[in-house]
C-alpha positions as CSV (number, residue, x, y, z in Angstrom):
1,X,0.0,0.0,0.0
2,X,1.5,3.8,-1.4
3,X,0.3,6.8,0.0
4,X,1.3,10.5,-1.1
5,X,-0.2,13.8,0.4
6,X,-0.1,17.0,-1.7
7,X,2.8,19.1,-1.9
8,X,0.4,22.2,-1.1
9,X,-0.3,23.3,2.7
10,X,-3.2,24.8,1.6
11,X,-4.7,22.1,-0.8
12,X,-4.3,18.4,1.8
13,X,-5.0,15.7,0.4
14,X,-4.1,12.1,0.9
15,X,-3.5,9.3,-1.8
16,X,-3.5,6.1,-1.1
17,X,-3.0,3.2,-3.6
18,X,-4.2,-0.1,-2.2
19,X,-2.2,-3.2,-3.4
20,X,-5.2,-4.4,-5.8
21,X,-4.9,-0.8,-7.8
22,X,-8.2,0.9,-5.4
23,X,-7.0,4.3,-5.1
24,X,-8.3,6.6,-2.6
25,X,-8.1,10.2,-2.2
26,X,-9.5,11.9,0.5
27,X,-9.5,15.5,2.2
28,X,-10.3,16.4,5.4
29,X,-12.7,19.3,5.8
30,X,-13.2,19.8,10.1
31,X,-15.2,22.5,9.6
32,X,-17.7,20.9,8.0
33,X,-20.9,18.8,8.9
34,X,-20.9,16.6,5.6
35,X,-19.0,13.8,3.9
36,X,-19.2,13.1,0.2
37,X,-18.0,10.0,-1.7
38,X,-17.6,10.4,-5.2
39,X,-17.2,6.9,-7.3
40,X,-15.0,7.5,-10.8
41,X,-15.2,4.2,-12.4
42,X,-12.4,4.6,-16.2
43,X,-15.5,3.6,-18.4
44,X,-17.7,5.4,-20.7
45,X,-19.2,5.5,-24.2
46,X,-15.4,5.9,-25.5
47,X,-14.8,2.5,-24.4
48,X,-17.8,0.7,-25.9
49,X,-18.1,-1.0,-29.1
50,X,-20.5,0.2,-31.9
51,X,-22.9,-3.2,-31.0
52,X,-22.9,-2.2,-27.3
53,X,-23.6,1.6,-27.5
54,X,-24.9,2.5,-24.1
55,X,-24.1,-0.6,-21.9
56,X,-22.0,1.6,-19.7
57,X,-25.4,4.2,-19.0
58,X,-27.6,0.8,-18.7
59,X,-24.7,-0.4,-16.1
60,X,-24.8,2.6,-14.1
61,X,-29.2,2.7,-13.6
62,X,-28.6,-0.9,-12.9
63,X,-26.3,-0.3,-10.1
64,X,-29.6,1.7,-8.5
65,X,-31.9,-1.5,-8.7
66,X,-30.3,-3.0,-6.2
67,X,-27.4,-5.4,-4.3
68,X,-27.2,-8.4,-2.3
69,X,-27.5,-6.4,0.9
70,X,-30.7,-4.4,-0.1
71,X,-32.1,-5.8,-3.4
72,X,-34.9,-3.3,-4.5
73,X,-34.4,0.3,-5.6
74,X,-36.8,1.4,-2.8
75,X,-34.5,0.0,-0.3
76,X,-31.4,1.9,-1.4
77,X,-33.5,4.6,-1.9
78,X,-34.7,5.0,1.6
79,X,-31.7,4.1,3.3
80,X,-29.7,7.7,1.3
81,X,-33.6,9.6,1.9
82,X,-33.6,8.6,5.8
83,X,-30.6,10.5,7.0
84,X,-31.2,13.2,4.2
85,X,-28.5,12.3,2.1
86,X,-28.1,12.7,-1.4
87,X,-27.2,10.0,-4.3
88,X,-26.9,9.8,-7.7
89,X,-24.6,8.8,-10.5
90,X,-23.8,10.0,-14.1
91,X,-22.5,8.1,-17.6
92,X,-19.7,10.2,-19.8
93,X,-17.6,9.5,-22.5
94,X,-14.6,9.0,-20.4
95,X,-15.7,8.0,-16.8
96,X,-18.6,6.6,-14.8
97,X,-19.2,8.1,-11.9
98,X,-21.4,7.5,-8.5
99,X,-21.8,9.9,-5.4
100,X,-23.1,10.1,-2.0
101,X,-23.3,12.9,0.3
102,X,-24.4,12.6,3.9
103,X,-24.5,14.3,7.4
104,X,-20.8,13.0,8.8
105,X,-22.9,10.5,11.7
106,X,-23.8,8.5,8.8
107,X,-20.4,8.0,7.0
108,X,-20.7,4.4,7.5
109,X,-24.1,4.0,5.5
110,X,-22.4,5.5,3.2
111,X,-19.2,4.0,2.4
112,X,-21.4,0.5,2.5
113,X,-24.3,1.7,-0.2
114,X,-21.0,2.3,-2.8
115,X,-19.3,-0.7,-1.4
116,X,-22.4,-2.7,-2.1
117,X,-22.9,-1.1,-5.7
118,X,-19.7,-1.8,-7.1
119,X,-19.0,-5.4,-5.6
120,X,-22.6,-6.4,-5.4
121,X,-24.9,-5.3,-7.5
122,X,-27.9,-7.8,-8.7
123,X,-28.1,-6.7,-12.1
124,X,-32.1,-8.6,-11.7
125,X,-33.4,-9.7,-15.3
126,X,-36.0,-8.1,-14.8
127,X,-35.5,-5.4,-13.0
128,X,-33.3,-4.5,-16.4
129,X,-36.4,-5.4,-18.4
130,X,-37.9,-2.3,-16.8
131,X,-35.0,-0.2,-16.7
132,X,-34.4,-1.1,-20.5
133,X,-37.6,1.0,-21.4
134,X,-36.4,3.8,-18.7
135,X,-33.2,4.4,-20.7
136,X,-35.6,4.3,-24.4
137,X,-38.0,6.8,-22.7
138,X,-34.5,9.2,-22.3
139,X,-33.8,8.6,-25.5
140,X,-36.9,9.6,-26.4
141,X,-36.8,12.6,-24.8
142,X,-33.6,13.8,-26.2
143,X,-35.3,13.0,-29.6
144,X,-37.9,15.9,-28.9
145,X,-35.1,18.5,-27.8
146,X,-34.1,20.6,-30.3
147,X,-30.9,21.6,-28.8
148,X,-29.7,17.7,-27.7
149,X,-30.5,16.9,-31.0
150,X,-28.3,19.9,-32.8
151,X,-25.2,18.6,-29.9
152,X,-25.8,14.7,-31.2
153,X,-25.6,16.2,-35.0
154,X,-22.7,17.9,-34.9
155,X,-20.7,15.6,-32.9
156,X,-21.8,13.1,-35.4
157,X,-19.7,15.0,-38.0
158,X,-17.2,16.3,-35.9
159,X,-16.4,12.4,-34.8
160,X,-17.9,10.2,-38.1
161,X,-18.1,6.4,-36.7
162,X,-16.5,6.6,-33.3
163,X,-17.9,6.6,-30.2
164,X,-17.3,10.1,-29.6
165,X,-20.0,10.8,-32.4
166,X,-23.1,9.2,-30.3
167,X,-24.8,9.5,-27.8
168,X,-23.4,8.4,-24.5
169,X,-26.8,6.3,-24.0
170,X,-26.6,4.7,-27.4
171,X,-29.4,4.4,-29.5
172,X,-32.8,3.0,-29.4
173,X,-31.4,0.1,-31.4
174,X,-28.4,-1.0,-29.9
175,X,-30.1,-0.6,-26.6
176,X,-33.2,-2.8,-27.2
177,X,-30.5,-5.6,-28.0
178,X,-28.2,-5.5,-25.4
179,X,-28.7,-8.6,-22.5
180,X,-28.4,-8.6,-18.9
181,X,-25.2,-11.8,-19.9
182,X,-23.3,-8.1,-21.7
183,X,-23.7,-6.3,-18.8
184,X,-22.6,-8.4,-16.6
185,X,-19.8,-9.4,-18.6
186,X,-18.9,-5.3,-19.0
187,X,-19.3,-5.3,-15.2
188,X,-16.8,-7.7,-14.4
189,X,-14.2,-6.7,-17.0
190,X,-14.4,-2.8,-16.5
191,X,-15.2,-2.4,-12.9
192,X,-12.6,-3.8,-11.4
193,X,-10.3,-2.1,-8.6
194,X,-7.2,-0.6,-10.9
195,X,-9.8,0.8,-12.7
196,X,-11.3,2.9,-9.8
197,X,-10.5,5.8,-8.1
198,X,-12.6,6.9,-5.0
199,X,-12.2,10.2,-3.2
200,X,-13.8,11.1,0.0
201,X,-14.4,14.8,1.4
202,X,-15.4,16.3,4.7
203,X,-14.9,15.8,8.1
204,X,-13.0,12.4,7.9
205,X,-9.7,11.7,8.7
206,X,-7.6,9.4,6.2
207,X,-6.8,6.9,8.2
208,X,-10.6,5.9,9.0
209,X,-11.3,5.9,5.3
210,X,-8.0,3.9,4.3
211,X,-8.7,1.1,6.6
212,X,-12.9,1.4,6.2
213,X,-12.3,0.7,2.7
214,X,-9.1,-1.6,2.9
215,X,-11.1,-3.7,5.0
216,X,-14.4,-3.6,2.5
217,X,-12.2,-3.9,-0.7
218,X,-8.8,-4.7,-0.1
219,X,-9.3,-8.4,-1.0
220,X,-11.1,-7.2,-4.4
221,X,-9.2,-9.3,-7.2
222,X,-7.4,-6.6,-10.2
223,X,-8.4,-6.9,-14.0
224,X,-7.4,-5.8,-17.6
225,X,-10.0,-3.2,-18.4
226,X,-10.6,-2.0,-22.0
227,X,-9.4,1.0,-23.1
228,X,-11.2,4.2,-25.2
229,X,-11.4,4.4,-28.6
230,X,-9.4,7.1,-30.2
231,X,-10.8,10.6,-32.1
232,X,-11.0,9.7,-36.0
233,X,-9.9,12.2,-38.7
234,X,-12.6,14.5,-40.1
235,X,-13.8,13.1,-43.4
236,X,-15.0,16.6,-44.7
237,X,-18.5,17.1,-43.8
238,X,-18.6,20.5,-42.0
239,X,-22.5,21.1,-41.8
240,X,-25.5,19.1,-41.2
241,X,-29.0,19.9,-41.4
242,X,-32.4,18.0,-39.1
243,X,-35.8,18.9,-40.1
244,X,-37.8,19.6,-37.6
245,X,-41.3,21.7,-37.1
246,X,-39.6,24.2,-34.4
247,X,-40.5,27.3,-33.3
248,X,-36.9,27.9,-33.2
249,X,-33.8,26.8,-35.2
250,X,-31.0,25.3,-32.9
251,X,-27.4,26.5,-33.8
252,X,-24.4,24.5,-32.5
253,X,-21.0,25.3,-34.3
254,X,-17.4,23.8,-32.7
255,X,-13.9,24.1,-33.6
256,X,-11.6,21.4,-32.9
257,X,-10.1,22.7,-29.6
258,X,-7.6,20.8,-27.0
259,X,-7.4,18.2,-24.6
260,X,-7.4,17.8,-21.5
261,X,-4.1,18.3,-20.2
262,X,-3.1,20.7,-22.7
263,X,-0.6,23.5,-21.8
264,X,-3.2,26.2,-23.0
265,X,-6.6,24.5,-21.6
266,X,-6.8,27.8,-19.5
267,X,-7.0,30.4,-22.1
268,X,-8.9,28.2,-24.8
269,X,-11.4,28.2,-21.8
270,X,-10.9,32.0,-21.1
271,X,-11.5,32.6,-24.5
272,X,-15.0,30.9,-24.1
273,X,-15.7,33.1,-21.3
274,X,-14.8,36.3,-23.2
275,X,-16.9,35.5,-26.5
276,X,-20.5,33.7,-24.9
277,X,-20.3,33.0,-21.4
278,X,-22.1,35.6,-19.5
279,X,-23.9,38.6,-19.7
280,X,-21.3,40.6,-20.3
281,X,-20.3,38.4,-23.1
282,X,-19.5,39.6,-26.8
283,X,-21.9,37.0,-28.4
284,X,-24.3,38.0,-25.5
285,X,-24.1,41.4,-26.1
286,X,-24.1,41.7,-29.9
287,X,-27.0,39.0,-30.8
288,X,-29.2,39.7,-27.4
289,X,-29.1,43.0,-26.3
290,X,-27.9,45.1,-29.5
291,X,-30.1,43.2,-32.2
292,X,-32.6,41.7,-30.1
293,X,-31.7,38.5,-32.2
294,X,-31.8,35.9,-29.4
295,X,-32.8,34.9,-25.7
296,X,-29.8,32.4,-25.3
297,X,-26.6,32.0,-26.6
298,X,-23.6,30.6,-25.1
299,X,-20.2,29.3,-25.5
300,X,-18.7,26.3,-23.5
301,X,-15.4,24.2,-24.1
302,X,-15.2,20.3,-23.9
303,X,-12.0,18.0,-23.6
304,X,-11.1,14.5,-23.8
305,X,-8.0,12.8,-23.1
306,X,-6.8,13.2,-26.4
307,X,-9.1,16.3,-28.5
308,X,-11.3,19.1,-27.5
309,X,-13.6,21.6,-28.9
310,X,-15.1,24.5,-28.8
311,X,-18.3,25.1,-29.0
312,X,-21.1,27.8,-29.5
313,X,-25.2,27.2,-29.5
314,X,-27.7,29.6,-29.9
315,X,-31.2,29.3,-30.7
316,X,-33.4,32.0,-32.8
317,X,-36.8,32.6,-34.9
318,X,-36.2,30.7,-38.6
319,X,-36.1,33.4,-40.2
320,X,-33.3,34.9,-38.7
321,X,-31.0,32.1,-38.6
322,X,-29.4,33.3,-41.2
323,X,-28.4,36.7,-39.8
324,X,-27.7,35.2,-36.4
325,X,-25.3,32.4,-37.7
326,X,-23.4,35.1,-39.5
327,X,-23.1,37.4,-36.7
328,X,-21.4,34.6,-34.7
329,X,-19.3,33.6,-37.5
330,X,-18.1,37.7,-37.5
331,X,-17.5,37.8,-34.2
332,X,-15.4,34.3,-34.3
333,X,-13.4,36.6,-37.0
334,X,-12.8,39.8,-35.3
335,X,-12.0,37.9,-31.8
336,X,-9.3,35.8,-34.2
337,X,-7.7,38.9,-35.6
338,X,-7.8,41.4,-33.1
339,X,-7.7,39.1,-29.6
340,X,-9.1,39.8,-26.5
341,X,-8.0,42.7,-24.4
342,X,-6.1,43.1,-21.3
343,X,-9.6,44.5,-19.5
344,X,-11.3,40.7,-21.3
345,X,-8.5,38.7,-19.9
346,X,-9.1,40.5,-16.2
347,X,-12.8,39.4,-16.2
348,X,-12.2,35.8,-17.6
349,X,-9.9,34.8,-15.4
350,X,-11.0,36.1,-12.4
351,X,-14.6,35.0,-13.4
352,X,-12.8,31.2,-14.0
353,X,-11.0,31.6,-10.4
354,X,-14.2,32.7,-8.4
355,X,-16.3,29.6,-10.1
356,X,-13.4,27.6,-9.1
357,X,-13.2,28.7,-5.3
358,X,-17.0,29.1,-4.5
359,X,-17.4,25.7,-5.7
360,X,-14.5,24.3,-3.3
361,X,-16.4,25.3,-0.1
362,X,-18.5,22.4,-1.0
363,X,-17.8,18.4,0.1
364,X,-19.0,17.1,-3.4
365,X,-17.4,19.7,-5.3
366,X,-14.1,18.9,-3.6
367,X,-14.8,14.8,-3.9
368,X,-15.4,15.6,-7.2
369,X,-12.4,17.6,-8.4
370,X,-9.2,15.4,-6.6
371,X,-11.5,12.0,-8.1
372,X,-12.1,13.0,-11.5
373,X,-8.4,14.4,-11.8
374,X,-6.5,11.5,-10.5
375,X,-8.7,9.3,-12.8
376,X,-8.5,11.3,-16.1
377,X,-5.1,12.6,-15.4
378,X,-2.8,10.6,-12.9
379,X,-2.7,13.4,-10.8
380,X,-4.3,15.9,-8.8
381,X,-3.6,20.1,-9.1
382,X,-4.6,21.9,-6.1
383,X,-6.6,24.3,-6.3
384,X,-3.7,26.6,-5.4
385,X,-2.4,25.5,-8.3
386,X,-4.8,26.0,-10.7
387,X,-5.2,29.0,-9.7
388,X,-1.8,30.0,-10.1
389,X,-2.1,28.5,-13.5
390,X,-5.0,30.9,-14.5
391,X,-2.9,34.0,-13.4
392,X,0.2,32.8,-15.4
393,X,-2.2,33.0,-18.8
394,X,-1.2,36.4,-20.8
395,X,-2.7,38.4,-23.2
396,X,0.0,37.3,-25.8
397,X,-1.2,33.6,-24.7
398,X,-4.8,34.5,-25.3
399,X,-4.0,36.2,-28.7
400,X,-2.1,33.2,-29.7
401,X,-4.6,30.5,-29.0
402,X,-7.2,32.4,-30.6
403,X,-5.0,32.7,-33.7
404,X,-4.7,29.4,-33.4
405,X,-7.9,28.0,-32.9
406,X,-10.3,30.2,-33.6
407,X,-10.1,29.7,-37.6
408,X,-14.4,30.2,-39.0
409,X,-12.6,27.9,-42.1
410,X,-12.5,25.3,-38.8
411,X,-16.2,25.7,-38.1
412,X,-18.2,22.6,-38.2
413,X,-22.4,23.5,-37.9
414,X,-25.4,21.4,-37.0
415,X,-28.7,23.2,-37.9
416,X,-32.2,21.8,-36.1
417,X,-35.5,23.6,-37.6
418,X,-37.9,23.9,-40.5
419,X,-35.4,23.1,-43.1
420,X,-34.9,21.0,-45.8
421,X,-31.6,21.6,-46.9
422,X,-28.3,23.0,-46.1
423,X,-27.4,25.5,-48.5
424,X,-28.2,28.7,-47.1
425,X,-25.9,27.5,-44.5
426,X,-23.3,25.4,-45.6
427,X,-22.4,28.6,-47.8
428,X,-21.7,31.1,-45.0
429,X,-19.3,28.8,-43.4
430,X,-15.9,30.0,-44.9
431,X,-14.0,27.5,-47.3
């Protein structure tokens, strides 16, 4: 058993790496009155194959329907509602993840409901039966959301036939096919301890949490998990088009952006900030409160282990798609060739710093961020760090990255609305 603790006084943590691969992170916050547990399992809709699309998200509802030690949902439902705790669990591309937070008396209860789910889970026949139609009622519902839909088109051009491309819950197909004999095989071969990371916040101290969970999974046997699925190559296809009867068209443009550990993954994501994150925003201002074009547009930037984008959505009347795509396409331009300025890099960073900070008063926040780093990354930054990262960024850094990256010839489109082609759009996006 290895243990590390962070280098920074004012970011302590503790890693601990059992013998079987468990690793365990955890950071004591006295002050508090809550403990959260957050679950990051290294499996996701990257790591599926095409036939399989959406085991992983059919895994992860299972996990709720129950385990050897209480076998119905409503059991594990009332044991989290009846000390007021909170539970629930989320399926990604890159990670599966499972979380708990409870008043610190009932730290025990806790640590044995994720125990329980990961080691014993009943994965019932028909229990899945039920929760098959659940997941085809989500899919469903993305089907009548304009924007999901617009998201699922243009990742389906940006990523052609990967898993990147689809859905993370697969499709209505490859979901009615899969068996309760291919989860349960995914189970067992991706769930396994060197495969897990668990991170505990609140008023703990390591040492109870080490030997809690060497005791509960210390025996667990190690395994050869599968790994993702790499980005493909564009094949060309910049702009796609849905009809649908809306009373809106649904705009999503990206631009291949960076990974996740990339050098300049703070000022790509300042550069979001300055161009359609806000109020204050350029896109914001231009298309919503000059022309009156819009009620929402916003900019946000993704990254996987090995790409990124960036991306920009924004939803307006038919008629004045058009107009709106081409104002966003301008801006793209003028933020390219001019950059940001030094009054734009102030507010993004210190906007990016305060999000980060406010959200580290809270137990799941802080679960949340050592877990999902140490899975992703191999590491952990403090938030110390990160914030010394942030202040590092200059405006010559932001001008560059936007040179860089922010190229409208780049621009890949996904149109949902009353259309039934894509020529008045394909031909704004520059060649």
């Amino acid at each position: 058993m290895t243990q590390t603790a962070s280098s920074n006084a004012q970011d302590t943590y503790r890693r601990t790496v059992l013998p079987n691969g468990l690793r365990i992170l955890t950071a004591p916050m006295p002050h508090t009155h809550s403990v959260a547990l957050t679950l990051y399992v290294g499996t996701g809709s990257r790591y599926e194959r095409d036939e399989e699309a959406g085991v992983s998200h059919i895994l992860e509802h299972m996990l709720f329907k129950g385990t050897e030690k209480r076998p119905t949902a409503k059991e594990i439902a009332e044991a989290v509602d009846g000390v007021g705790g909170v539970i629930n669990g989320a399926t990604d591309r890159e990670y599966t993840v499972y979380y708990l937070k409870v008043a610190r008396p009932h730290l025990d209860l806790a640590l044995d409901l994720l125990v329980e789910f990961v080691r014993r889970p009943l994965i019932d026949a028909r229990e899945m039966e039920k929760e098959r139609q659940v997941v085809l009622e989500e899919l469903a519902m993305v089907a009548d959301s304009p924007p999901q839909i617009a998201d699922l088109l243009l990742d389906s051009i940006l990523w052609p036939d990967n898993p990147l491309g689809r859905d993370i819950a697969g499709t209505p197909e490859t979901v009615g096919a899969i068996s309760r004999e291919a989860v349960l095989d995914y189970l067992h071969g991706q769930y396994v301890p060197n495969n897990i990371v668990l991170a505990v916040a609140g008023n703990i101290t390591d040492e109870e949490i080490v030997e809690a969970l060497r005791a509960a999974l210390g025996d667990w046997q190690p395994g050869t998990p599968s790994s993702w699925v790499p980005a493909p190559s564009q094949n060309g296809v910049r702009c796609a088009v849905r009809y649908k009867a809306t009373e809106q068209a649904h705009i999503s443009l990206a631009l291949p952006g960076l990974p996740l550990n990339h050098p300049d993954r703070h000022a790509i994501s300042f550069l979001s900030v300055i161009l359609g994150e806000g109020m204050s925003s350029r896109l914001f201002l231009e298309l919503r409160e000059k022309r009156g074009l819009v009620y929402d547009v916003h900019t946000y930037v993704s990254q996987f282990l090995d790409v990124g984008t960036f991306n920009i959505y924004t939803g307006v009347d038919p008629k004045n798609a058009v107009e709106a795509l081409g104002v966003v396409l301008a801006e793209l331009a003028q933020l390219r060739a001019q950059g940001p300025d030094s009054g734009e890099l102030t507010k993004a960073r210190e906007l990016s710093k305060g999000r980060l900070l406010l959200r580290m008063e809270d137990t799941r926040a802080v679960s949340g961020w050592i877990g999902g780093q140490e899975l992703l990354l191999g590491k952990v930054r403090g938030v110390e760090e990160a914030v010394a990262e942030m202040d590092a960024v200059t405006l010559e850094d932001l001008q560059r990255v936007s040179r860089e990256l922010l190229d409208p010839r780049q621009t890949y489109l996904a149109v949902v609305g009353p259309y039934r082609s894509d020529k008045r759009f394909a031909s704004l996006l520059p060649a």
